[in-house]
C-alpha positions as CSV (number, residue, x, y, z in Angstrom):
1,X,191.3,-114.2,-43.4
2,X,187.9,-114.3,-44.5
3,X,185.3,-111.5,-43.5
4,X,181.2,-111.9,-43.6
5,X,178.8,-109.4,-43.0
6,X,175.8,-109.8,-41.1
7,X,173.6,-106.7,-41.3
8,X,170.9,-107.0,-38.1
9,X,168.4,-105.2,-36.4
10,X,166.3,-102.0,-36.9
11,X,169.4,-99.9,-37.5
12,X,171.1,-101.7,-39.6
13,X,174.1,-102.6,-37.7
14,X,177.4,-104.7,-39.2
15,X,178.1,-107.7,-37.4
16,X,181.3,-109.0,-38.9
17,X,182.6,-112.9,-38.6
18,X,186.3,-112.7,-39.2
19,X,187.4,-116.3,-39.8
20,X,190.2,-118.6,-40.7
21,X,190.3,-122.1,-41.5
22,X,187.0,-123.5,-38.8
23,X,187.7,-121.1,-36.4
24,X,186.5,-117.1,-35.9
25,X,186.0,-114.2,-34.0
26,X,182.5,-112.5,-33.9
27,X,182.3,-108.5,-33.8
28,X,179.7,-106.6,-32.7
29,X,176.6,-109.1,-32.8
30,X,173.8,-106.5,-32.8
31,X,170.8,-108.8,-33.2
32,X,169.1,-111.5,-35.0
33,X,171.0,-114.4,-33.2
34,X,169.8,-116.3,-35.6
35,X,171.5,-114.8,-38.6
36,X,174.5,-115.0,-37.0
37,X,174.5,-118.0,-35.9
38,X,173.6,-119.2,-39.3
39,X,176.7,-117.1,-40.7
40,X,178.9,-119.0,-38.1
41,X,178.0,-122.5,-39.2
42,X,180.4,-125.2,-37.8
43,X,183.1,-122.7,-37.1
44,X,184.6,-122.6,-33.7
45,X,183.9,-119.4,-32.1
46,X,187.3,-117.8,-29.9
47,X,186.4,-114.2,-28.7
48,X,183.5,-111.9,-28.8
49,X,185.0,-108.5,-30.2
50,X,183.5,-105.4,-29.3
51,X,183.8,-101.9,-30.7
52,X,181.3,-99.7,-28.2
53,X,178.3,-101.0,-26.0
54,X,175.6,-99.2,-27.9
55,X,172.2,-101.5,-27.9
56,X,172.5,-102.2,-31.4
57,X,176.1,-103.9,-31.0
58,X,175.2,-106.0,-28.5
59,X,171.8,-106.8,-28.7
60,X,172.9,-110.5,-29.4
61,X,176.3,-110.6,-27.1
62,X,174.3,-112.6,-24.5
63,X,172.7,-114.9,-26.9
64,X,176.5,-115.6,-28.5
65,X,178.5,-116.3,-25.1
66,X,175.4,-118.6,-23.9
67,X,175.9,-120.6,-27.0
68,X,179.8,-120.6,-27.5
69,X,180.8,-120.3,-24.1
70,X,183.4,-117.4,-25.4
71,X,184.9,-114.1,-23.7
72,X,184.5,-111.0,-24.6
73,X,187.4,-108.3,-25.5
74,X,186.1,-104.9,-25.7
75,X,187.7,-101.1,-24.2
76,X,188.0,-102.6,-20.2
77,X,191.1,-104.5,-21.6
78,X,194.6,-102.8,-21.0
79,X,196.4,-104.6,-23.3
80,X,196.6,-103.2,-27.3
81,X,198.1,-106.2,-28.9
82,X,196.5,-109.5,-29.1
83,X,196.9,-113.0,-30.7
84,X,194.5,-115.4,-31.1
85,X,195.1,-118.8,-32.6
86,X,195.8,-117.1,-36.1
87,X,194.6,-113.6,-36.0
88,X,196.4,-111.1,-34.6
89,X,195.2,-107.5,-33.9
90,X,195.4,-104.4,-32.1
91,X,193.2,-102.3,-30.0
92,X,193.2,-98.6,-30.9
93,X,191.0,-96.7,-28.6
94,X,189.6,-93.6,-30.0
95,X,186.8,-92.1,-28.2
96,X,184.6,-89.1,-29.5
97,X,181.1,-91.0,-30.5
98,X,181.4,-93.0,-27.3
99,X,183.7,-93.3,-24.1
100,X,184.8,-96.2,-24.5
101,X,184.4,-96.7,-28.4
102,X,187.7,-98.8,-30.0
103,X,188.5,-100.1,-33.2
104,X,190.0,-103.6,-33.9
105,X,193.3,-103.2,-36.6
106,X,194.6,-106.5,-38.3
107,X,197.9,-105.0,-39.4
108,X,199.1,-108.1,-41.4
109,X,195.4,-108.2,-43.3
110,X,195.1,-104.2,-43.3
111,X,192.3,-104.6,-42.1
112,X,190.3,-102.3,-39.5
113,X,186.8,-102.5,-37.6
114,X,185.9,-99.1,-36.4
115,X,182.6,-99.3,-35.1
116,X,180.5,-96.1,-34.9
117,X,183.9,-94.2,-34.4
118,X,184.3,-94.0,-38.3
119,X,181.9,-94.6,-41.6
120,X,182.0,-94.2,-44.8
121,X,182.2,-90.5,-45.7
122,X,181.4,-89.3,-41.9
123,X,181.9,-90.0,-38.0
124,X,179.4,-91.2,-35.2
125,X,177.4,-88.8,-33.7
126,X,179.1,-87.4,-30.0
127,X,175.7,-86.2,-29.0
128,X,174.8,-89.3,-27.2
129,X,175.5,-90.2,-23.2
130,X,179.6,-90.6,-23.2
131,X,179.4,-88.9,-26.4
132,X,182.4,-86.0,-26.7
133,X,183.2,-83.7,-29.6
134,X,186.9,-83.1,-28.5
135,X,187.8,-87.1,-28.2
136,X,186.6,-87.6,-31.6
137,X,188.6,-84.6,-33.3
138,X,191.4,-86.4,-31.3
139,X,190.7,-89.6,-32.6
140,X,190.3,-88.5,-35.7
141,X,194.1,-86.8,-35.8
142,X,195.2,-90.4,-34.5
143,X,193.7,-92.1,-37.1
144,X,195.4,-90.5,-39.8
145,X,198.8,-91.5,-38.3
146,X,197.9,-95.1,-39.9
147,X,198.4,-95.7,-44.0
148,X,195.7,-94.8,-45.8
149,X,195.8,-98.5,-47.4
150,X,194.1,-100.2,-44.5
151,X,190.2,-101.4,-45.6
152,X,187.7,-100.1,-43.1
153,X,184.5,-102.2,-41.9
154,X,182.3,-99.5,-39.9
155,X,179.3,-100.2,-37.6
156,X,176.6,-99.2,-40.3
157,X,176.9,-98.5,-44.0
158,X,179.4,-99.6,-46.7
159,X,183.1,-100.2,-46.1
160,X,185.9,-97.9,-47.5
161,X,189.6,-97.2,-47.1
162,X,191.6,-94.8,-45.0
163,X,192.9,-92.9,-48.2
164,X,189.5,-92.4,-49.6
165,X,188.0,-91.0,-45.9
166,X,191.3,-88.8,-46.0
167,X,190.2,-87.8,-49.3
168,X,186.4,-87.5,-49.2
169,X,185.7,-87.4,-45.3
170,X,184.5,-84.1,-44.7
171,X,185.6,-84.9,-40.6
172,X,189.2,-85.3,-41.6
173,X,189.2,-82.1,-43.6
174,X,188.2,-79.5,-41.1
């Protein structure tokens, strides 16, 4: 599995494409179409992954189902466990910076795309509308059920590893 990162719009949002041989899955297209598009090249495009519905996540949703004529998974689906041609993934829903905030874990690649639920040395704000501080500390506790080996790709900022936000995330030390 091959990740790219396409960093769009004012707030600097991650838009990852997640692909395998000619075909991938697109999460969170936040804007600049164009970008992404250019990232997708030839690729066939399967699913539309998305973490939260926060502007800058899906500024570009429209633009990508128009063009690829793709579905979207995102918290309304009540399955966890999904295969797609050759990915396979769950859905872990944690809540806290948004109601219906979820992350995307590719057990077999240890791989996980959490959105605004989790960054690099901090959480997303639970300030905003559907925001809740509760959810997120309970989110938080879930998250550390899961080995602390698994690389994270956030919403904003740098990746990291579950170990090192154990370690250095002041969130998971309070």
């Amino acid at each position: 599995m091959k990740i790219a990162r396409v960093v769009t719009g004012m707030l600097s949002e991650n838009c990852y494409i997640v692909s395998d041989n000619n075909e991938c899955l697109v999460i969170d297209p936040g804007d600049n179409f164009d970008l992404i598009e250019k990232e997708i090249g030839s690729k066939k495009v399967l699913k539309v992954l998305i973490t939260h519905h926060h502007f800058d996540h899906v500024g570009a949703l429209d633009d990508i189902i128009n063009k690829y004529k793709v579905d979207v998974i995102d918290y309304s689906y009540n399955k966890s466990n999904y295969e797609i041609s050759n990915f396979k993934f769950d859905i872990i829903r944690n809540p806290g910076h948004t109601s219906d905030s979820i992350s995307f874990y590719f057990k077999e690649d240890k791989v996980m795309f959490t959105g605004d639920f989790l960054f690099k040395e901090s959480i997303g704000r639970t300030d905003l509308p559907t925001g809740d501080e509760q959810d997120m500390y309970s989110s938080i506790k879930l998250i550390k059920k899961y080995p602390g080996d698994i690389k994270i790709y956030p919403g904003h900022g740098d990746s990291s590893t579950l170990e090192y936000e154990f370690k250095n995330n002041y969130y998971f030390n309070i």
